[in-house]
C-alpha atoms as a printed R data frame, in Angstrom:
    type eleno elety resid chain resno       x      y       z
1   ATOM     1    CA   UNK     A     1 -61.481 14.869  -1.482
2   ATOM     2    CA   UNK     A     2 -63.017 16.319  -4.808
3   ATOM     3    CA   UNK     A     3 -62.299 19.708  -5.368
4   ATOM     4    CA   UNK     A     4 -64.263 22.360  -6.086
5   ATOM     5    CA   UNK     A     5 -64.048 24.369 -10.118
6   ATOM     6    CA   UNK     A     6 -63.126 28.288  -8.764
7   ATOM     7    CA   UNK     A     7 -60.938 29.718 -11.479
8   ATOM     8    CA   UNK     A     8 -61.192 33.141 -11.311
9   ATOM     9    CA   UNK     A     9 -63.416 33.621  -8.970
10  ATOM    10    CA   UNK     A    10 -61.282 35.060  -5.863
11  ATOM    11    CA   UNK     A    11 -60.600 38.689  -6.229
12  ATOM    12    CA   UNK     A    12 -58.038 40.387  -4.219
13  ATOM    13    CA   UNK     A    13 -58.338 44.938  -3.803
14  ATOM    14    CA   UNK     A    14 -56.351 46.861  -1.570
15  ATOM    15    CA   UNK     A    15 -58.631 49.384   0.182
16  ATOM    16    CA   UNK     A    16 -56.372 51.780   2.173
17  ATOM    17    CA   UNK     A    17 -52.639 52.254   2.156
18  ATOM    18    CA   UNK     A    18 -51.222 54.895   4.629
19  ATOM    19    CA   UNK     A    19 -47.949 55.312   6.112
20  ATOM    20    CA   UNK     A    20 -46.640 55.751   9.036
21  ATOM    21    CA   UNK     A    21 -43.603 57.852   9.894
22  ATOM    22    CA   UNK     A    22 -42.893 57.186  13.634
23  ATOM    23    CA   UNK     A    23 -42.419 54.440  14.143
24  ATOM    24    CA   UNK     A    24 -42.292 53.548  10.696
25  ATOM    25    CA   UNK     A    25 -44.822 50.993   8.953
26  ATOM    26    CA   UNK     A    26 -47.524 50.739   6.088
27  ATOM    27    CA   UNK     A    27 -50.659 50.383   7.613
28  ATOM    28    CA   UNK     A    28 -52.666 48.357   4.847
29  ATOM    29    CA   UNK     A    29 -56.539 46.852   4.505
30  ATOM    30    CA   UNK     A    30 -57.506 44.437   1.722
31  ATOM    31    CA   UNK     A    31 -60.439 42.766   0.931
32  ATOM    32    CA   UNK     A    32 -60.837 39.402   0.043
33  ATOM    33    CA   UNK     A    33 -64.127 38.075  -2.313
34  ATOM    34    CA   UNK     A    34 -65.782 35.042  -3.273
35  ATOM    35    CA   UNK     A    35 -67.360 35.447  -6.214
36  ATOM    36    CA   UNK     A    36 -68.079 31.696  -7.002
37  ATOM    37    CA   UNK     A    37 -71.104 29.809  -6.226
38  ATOM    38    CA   UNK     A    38 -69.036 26.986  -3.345
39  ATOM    39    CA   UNK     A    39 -66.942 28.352  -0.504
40  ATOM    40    CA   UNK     A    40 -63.259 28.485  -0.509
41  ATOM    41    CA   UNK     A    41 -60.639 28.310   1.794
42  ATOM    42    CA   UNK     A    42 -58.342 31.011   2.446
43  ATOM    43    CA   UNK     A    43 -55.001 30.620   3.537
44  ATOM    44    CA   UNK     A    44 -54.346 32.044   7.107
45  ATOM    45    CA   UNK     A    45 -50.758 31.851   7.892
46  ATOM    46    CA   UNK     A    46 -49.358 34.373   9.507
47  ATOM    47    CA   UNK     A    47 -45.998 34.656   7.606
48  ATOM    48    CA   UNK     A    48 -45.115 37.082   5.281
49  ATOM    49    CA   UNK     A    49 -43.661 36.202   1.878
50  ATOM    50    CA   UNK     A    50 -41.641 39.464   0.742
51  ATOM    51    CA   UNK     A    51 -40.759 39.955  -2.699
52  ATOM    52    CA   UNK     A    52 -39.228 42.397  -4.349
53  ATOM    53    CA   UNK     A    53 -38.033 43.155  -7.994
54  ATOM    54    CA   UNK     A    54 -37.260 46.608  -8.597
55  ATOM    55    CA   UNK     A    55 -40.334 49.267  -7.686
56  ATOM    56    CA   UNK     A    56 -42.584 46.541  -7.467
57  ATOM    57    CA   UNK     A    57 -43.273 45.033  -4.318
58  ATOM    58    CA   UNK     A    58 -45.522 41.764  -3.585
59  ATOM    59    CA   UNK     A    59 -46.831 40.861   0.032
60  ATOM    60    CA   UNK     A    60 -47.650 37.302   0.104
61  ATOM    61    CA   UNK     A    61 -50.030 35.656   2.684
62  ATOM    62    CA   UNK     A    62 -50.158 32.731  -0.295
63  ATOM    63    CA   UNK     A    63 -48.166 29.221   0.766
64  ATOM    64    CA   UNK     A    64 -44.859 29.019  -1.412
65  ATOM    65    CA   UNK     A    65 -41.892 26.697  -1.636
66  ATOM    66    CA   UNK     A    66 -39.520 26.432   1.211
67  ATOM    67    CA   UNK     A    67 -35.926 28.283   0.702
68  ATOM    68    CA   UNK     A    68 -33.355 25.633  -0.018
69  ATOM    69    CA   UNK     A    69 -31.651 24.400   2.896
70  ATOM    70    CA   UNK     A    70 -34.592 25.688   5.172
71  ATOM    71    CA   UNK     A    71 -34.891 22.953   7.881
72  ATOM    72    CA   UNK     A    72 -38.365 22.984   9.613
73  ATOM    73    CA   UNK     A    73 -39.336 20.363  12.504
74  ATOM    74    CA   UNK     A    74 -41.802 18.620   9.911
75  ATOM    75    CA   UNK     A    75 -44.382 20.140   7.314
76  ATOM    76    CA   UNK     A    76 -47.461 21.435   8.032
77  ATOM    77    CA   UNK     A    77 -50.613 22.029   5.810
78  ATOM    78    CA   UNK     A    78 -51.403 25.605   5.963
79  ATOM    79    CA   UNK     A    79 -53.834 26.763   8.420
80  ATOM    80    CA   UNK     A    80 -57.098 27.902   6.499
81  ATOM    81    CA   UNK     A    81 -60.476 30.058   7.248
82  ATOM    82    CA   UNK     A    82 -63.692 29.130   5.118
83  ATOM    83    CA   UNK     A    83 -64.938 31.981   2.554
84  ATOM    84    CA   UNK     A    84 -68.322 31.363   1.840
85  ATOM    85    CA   UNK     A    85 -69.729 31.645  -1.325
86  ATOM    86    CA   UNK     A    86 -70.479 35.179  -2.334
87  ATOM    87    CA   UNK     A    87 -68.392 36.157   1.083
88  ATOM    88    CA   UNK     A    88 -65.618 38.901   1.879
89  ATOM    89    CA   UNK     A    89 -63.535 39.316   4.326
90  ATOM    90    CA   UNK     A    90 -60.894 42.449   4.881
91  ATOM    91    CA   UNK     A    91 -57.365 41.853   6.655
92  ATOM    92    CA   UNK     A    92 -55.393 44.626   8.148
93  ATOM    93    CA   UNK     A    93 -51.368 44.363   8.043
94  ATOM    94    CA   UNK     A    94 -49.270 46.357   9.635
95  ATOM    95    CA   UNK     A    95 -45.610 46.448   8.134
96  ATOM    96    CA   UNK     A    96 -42.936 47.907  10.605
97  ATOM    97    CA   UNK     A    97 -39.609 48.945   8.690
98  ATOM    98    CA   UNK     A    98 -37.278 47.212   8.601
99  ATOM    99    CA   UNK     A    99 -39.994 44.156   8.435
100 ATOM   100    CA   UNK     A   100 -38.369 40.922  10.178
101 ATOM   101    CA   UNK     A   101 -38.958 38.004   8.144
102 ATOM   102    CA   UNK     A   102 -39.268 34.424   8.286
103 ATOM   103    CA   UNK     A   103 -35.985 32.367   6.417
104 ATOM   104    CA   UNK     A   104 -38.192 29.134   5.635
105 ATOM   105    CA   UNK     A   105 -40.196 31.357   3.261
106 ATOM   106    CA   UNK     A   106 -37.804 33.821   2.662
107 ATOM   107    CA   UNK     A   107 -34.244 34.571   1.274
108 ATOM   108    CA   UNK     A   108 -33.691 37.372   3.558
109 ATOM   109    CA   UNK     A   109 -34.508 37.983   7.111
110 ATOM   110    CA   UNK     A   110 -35.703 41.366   7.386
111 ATOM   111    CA   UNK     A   111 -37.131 43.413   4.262
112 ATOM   112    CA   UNK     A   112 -35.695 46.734   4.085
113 ATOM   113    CA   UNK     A   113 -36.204 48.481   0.967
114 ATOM   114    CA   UNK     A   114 -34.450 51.880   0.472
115 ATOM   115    CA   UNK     A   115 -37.079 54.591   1.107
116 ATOM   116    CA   UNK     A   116 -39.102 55.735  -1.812
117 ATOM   117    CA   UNK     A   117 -42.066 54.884  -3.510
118 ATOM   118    CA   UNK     A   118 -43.317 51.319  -4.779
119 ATOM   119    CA   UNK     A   119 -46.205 50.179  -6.245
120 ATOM   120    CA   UNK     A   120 -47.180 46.997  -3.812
121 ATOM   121    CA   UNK     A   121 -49.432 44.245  -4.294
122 ATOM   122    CA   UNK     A   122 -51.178 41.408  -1.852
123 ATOM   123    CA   UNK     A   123 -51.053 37.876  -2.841
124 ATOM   124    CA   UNK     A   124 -53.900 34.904  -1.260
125 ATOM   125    CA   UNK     A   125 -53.754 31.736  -1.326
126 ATOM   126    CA   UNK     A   126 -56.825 29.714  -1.365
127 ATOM   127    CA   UNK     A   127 -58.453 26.053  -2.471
128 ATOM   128    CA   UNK     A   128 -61.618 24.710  -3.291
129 ATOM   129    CA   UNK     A   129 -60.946 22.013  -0.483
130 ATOM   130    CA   UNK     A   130 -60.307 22.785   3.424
131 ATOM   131    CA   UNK     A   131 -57.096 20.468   2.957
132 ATOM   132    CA   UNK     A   132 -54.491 19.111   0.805
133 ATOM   133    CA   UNK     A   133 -54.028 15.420  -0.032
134 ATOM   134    CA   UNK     A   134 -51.537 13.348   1.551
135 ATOM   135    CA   UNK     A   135 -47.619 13.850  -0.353
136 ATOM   136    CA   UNK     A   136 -47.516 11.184  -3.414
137 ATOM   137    CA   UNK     A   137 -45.032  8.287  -3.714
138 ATOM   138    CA   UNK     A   138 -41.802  9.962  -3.905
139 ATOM   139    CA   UNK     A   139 -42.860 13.533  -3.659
140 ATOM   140    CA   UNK     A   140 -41.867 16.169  -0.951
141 ATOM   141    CA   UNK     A   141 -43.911 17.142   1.657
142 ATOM   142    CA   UNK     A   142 -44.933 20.619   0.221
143 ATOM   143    CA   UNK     A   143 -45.910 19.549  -2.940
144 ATOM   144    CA   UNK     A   144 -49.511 18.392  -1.874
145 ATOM   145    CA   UNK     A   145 -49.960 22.064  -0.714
146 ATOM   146    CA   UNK     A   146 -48.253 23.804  -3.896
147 ATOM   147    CA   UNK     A   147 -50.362 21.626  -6.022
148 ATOM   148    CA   UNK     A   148 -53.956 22.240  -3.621
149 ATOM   149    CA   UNK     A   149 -53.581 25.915  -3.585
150 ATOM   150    CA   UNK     A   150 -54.155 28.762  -6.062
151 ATOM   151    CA   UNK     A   151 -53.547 32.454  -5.832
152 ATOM   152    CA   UNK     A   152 -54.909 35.448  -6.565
153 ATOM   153    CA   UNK     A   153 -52.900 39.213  -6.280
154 ATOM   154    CA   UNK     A   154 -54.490 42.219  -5.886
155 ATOM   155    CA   UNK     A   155 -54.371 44.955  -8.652
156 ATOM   156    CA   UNK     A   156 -50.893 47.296  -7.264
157 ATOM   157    CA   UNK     A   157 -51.225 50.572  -5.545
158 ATOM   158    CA   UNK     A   158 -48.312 53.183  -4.743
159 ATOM   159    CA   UNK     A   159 -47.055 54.002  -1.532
160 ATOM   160    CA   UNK     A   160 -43.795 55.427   0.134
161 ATOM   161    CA   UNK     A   161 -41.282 53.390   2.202
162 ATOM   162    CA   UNK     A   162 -40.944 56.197   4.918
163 ATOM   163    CA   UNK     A   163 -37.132 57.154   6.620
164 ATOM   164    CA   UNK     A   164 -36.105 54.416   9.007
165 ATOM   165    CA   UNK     A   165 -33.243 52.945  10.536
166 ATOM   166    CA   UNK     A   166 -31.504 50.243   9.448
167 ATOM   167    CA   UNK     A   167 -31.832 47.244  11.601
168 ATOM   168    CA   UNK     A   168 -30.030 47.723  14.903
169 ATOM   169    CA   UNK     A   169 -29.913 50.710  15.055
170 ATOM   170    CA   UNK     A   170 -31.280 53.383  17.533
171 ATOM   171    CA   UNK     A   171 -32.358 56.891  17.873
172 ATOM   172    CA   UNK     A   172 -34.139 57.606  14.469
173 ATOM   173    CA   UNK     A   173 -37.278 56.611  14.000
């Protein structure tokens, strides 16, 4: 399958980004664009790739590498929704704190940054095809996907982490 020529032409904005203190959560909407003349196919998976490095926090809906020693019952492309050319599309996320997390994407299991203020980006993933190729000779199973997919991060905005209670724990909220 040939694929398509769309450097550059996904664009990524955040358009709101409220919290909320009881229970607590960010309550985000981004928009996705295709600014290209061919459609494009956004990834649609539904976990959350958490990264943080200091005040900077990235929320990825993008495909990455598996954690080392992650063990999944066999690989699976990434499940996709067509952008047409010229198209948009806006995605709401809700993030409860502490955010559960999944470990085959993730070193951690839950996010839980200390309360404060971060500026907080959302990473796409996306492809010119609807599918990866099969894996090469000798190559894992991801690296089809890793190789098929580009990404695109929105510019950062700054929001709080709100109060909340540590995993486990009851009462305050």
């Amino acid at each position: 399958m040939a694929s398509v020529p769309i450097a550059g032409a996904v664009l990524v904005s955040i358009v709101s980004a409220n919290v909320r203190e009881s229970p607590p959560a960010w309550l985000l909407d981004y928009e996705v664009r295709n600014e290209s003349s061919a459609a494009v196919w956004l990834v649609v998976d539904e976990s959350l790739g958490f990264r943080r490095e200091g005040s900077r926090i990235e929320l990825s809906y993008a495909r990455g590498p598996m954690q080392a020693g992650a063990q999944p019952f066999g690989y699976f492309d990434p499940e996709v929704a067509e952008l047409p050319a010229g198209g948009s599309v806006r995605r709401h996320l809700e993030i409860p704190w502490p955010s559960p997390l999944s470990t085959l994407w993730n070193e951690q299991r839950t996010a839980a940054p200390p309360p404060g203020e971060y500026e907080v980006s959302v990473r796409i993933g996306y492809a010119g095809t609807p599918s990866p190729e099969p894996p090469r000779d000798g190559e894992s199973v991801e690296a089809p996907v890793l190789r098929w997919q580009r990404t695109a991060e929105s510019p950062p905005v700054r929001i709080a982490v709100p109060a909340y209670a540590p995993s486990g724990e009851r009462g305050r909220e």
